[in-house]
PAMAR-36687 format. One line per field, with one value per residue: residue in one letter; y negated, x negated, z negated of N, C-alpha, C, O in turn. Coordinates in steps of 0.02 Angstrom, whole numbers. Atoms other than C-alpha are relative to their C-alpha. Layout:
# residues N
resn <- [A, ...];
nY <- [Y, ...];
nX <- [X, ...];
nZ <- [Z, ...];
caY <- [Y, ...];
caX <- [X, ...];
caZ <- [Z, ...];
cY <- [Y, ...];
cX <- [X, ...];
cZ <- [Z, ...];
oY <- [Y, ...];
oX <- [X, ...];
oZ <- [Z, ...];
# end
This chain:
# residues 159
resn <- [X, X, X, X, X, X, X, X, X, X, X, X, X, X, X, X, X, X, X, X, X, X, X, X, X, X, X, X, X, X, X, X, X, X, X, X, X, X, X, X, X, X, X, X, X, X, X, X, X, X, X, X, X, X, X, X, X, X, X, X, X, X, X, X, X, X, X, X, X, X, X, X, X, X, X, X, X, X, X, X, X, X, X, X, X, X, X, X, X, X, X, X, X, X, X, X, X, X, X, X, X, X, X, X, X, X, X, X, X, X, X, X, X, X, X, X, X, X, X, X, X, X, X, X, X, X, X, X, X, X, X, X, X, X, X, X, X, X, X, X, X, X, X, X, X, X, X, X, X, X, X, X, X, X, X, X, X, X, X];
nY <- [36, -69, -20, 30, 4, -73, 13, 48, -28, -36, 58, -8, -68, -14, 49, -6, -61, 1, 55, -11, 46, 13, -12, -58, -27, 42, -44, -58, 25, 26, -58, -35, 22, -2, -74, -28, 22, -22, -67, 29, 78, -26, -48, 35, 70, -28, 14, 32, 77, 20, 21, -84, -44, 44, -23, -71, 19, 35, -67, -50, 27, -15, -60, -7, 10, -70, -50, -41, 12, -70, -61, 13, -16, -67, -5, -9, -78, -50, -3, -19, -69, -15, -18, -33, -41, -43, 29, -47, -11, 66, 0, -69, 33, -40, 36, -19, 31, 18, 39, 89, 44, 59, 16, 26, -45, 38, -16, -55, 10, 39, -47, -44, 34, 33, -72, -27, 36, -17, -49, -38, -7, 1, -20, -59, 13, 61, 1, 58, 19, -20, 3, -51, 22, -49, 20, -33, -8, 6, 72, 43, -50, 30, 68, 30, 56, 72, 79, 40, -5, 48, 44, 16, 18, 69, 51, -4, -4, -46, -30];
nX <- [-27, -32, 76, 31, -71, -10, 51, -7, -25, 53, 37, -16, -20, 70, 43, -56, 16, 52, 29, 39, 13, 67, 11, 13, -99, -45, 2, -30, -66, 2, 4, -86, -62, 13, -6, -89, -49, 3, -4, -70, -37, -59, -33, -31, -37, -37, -59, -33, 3, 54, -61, -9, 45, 1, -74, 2, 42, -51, -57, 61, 16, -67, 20, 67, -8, -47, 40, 27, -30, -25, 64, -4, -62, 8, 40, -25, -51, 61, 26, -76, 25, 63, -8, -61, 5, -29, 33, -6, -81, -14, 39, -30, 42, -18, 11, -68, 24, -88, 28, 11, -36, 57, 46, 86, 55, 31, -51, -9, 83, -40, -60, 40, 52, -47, -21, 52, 43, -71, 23, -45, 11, 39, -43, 48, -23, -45, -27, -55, -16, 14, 56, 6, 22, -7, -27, 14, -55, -63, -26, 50, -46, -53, 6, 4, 41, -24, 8, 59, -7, -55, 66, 11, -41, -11, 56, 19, -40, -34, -75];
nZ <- [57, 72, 47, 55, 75, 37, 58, 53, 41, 45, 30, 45, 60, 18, 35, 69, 22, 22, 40, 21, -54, -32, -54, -26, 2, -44, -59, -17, -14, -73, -50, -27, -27, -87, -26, 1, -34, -61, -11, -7, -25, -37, 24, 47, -60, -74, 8, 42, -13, 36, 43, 29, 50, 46, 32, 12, 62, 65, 10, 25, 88, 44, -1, 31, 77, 11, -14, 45, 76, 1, 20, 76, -23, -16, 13, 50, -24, 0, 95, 33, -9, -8, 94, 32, 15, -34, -84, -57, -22, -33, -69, -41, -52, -72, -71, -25, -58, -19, -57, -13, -59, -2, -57, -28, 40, 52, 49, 33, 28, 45, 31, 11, 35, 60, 43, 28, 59, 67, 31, 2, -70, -39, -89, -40, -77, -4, -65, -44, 65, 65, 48, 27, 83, 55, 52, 84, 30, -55, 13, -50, -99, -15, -1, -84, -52, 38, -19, -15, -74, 13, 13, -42, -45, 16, 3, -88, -48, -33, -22];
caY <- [-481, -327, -267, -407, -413, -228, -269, -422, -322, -179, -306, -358, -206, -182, -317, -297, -131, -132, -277, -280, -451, -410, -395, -203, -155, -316, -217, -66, -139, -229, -65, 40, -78, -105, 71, 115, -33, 25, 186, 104, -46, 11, 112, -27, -161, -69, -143, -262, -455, -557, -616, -413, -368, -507, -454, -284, -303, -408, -267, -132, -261, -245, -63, -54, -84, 61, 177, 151, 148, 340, 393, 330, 421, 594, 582, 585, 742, 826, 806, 852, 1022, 1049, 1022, 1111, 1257, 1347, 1275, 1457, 1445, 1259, 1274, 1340, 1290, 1318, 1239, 1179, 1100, 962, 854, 646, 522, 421, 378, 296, 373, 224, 265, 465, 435, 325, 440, 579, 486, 425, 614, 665, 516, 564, 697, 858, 835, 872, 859, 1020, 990, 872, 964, 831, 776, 915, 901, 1046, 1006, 1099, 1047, 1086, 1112, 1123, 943, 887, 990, 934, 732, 744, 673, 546, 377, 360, 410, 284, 151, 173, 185, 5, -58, -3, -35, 114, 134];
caX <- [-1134, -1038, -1238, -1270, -1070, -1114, -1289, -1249, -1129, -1240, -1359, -1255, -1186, -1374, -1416, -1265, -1294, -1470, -1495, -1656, -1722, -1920, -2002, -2031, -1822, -1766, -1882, -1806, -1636, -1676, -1720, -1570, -1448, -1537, -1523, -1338, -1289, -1363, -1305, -1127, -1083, -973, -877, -835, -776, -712, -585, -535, -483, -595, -407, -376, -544, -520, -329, -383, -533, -413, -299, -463, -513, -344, -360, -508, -442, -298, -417, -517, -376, -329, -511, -509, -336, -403, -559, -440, -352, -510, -571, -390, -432, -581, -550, -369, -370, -268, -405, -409, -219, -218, -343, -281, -396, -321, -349, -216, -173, -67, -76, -107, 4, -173, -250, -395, -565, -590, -432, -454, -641, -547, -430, -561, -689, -538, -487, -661, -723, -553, -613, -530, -521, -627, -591, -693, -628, -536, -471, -394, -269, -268, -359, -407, -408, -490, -387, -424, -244, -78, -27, -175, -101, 57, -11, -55, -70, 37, 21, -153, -109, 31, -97, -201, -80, -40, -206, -254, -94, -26, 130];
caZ <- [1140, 1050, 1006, 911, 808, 776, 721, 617, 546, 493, 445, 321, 232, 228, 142, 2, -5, -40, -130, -106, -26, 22, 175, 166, 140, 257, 403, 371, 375, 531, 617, 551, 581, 776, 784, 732, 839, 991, 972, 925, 987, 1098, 988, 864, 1019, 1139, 1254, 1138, 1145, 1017, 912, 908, 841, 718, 660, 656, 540, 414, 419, 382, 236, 155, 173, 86, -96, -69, 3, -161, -288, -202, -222, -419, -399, -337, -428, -589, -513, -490, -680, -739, -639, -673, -885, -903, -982, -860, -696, -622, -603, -542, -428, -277, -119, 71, 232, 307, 466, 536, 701, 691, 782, 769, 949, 952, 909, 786, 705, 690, 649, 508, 442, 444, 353, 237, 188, 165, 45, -67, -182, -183, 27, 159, 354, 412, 607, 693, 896, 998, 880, 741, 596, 490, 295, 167, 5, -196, -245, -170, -243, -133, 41, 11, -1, 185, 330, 214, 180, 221, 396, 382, 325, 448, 590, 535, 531, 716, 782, 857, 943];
cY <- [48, 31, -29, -8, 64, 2, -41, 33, 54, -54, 0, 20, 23, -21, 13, 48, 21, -45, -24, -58, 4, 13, 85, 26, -43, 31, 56, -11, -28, 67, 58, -36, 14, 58, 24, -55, 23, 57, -7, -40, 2, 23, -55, -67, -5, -11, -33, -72, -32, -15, 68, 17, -36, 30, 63, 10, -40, 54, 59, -48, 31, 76, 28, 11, 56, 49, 25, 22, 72, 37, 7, 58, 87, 18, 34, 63, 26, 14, 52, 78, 27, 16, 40, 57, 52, 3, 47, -2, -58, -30, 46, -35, 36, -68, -8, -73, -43, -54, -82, -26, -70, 22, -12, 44, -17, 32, 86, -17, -12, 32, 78, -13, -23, 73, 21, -44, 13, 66, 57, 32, 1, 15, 48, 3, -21, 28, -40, -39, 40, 2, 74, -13, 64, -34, 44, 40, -44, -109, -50, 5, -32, -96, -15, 36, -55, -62, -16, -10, -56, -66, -20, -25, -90, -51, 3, -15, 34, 3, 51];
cX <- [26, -67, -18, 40, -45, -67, 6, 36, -28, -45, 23, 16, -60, -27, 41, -8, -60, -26, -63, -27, -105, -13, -11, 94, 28, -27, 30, 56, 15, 0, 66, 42, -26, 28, 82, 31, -12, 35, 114, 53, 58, 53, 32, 36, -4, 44, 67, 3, -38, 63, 16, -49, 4, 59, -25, -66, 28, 27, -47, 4, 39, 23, -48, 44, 58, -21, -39, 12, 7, -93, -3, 43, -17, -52, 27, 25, -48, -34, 54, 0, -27, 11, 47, -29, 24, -44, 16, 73, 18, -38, 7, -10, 51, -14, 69, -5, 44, -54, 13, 49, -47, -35, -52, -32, -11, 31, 4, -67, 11, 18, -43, -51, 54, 30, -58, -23, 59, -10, 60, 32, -31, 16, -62, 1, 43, 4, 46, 26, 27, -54, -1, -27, -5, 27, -23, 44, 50, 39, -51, 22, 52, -15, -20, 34, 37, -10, -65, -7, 33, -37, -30, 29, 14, -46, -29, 68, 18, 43, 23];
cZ <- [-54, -20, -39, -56, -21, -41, -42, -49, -40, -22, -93, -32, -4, -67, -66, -16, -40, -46, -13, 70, 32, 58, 33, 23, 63, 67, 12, 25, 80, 41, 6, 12, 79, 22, 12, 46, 95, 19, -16, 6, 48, -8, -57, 52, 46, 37, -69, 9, -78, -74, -18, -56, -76, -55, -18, -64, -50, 0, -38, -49, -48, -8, -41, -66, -13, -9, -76, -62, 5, -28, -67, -30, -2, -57, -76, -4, -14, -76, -7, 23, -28, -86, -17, 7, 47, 71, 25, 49, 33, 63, 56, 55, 67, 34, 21, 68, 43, 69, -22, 41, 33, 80, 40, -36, -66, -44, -20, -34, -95, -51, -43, -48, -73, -44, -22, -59, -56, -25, -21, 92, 34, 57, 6, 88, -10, 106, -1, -54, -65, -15, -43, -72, -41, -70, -74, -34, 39, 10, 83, 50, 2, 20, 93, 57, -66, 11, 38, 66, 23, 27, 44, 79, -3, 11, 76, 46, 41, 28, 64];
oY <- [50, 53, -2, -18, 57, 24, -21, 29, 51, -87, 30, -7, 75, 5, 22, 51, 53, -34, -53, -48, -42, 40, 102, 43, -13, 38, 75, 10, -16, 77, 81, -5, 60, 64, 42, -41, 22, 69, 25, -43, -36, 24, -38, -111, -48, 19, -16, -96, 11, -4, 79, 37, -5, 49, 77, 31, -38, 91, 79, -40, 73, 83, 87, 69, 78, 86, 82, 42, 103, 85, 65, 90, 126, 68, 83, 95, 48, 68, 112, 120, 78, 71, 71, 73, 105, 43, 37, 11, -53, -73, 106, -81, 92, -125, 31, -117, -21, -68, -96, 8, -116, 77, 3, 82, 21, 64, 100, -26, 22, 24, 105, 35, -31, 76, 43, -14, -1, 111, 43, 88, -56, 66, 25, 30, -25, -11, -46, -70, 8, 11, 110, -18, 112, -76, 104, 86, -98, -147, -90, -46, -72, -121, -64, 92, -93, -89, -63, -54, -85, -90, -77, -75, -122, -110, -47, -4, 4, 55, 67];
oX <- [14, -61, -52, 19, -72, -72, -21, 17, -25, -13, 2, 11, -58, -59, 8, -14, -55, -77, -75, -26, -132, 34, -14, 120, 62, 15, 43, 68, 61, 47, 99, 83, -1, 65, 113, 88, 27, 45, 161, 112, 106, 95, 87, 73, -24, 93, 121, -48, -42, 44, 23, -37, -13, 47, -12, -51, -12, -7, -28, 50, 21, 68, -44, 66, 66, -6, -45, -24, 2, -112, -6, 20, 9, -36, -1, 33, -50, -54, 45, 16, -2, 8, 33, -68, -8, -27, 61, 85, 68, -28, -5, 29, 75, -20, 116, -46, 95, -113, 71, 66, -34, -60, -78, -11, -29, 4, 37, -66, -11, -5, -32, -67, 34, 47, -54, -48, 47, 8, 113, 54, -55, 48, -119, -47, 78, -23, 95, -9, 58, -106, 48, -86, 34, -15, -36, 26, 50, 61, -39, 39, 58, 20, -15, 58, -2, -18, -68, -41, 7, -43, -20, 12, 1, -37, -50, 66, 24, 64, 82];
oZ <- [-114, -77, -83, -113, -76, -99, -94, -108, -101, -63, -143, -87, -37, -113, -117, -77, -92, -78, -66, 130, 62, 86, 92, 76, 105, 111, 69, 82, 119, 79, 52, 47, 110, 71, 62, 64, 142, 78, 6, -9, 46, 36, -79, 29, 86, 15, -94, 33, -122, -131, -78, -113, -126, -113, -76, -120, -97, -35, -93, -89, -89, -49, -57, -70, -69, -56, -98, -108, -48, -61, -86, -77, -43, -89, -102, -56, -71, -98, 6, -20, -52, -112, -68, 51, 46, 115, 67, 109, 69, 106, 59, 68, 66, 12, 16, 80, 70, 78, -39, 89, 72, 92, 94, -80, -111, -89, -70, -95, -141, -108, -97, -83, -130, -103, -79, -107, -115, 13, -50, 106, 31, 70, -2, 116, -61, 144, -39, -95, -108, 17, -34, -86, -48, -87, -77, -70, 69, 53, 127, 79, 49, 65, 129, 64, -94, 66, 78, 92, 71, 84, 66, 111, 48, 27, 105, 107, 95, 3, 71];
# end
């Protein structure tokens, strides 16, 4: 049963994604979704009660629209670098490295995938529970683990 949520669900971010209703695109779609759900069905409804996976996917939704106000957010940072006159001096890249209070796989997976699509961050490794961020500028280093860690924590229910 969790093979076919995880394929319906690729399915449909297929179909929205692609927009593209003919018979050559809707086979493809059929096959990568089959594919990513075989390969992760397990991994999206795992030990979970059917009212959890439910609550917990509302919680991710509502997540969604934060996630993409910070990328808008960074994206603005990253210009603002990139044009000032002073960039050499404002750009000041390091790695830096802090540990998660996040648990699950879903939820570092999450978090990791949520620092990398935010421009200006990139998770390079992720042992156990440190992560290893390469950052653009210090403003950026200093912004984490932060809220987004927060965020998520909230949305997987952690404690």
């Amino acid at each position: 049963m969790h093979f076919i949520y995880t394929f319906l669900l690729m399915f449909g971010f297929w179909i929205i994604l692609s927009g593209k209703f003919d018979l050559f695109h809707l086979t493809l779609g059929v096959i990568s979704s089959g594919l990513v759900a075989l390969l992760s069905h397990d991994l999206l409804f795992k030990d979970r009660t059917q009212k959890n996976r439910l609550v917990e996917v509302s919680r991710f939704v509502q997540y969604i629209p934060w996630i993409m106000g910070e990328i808008v957010k960074a994206t603005l940072h990253v210009v603002y670098l990139a044009l000032h006159p002073r960039m050499k001096d404002l750009i000041d890249p390091k790695i830096i490295r802090f540990r998660t209070k996040l648990k699950s796989k879903v939820g570092r997976v999450a978090f990791a995938n949520s620092i990398t699509l935010t421009p200006g961050t990139i998770t390079i490794r992720i042992v156990d529970d440190e992560y290893h961020v390469h950052a653009l500028s210090r403003k950026v280093a200093d912004g984490l683990p932060g809220e987004m860690e927060e965020r998520l924590h909230r949305v997987f229910r952690e404690d």
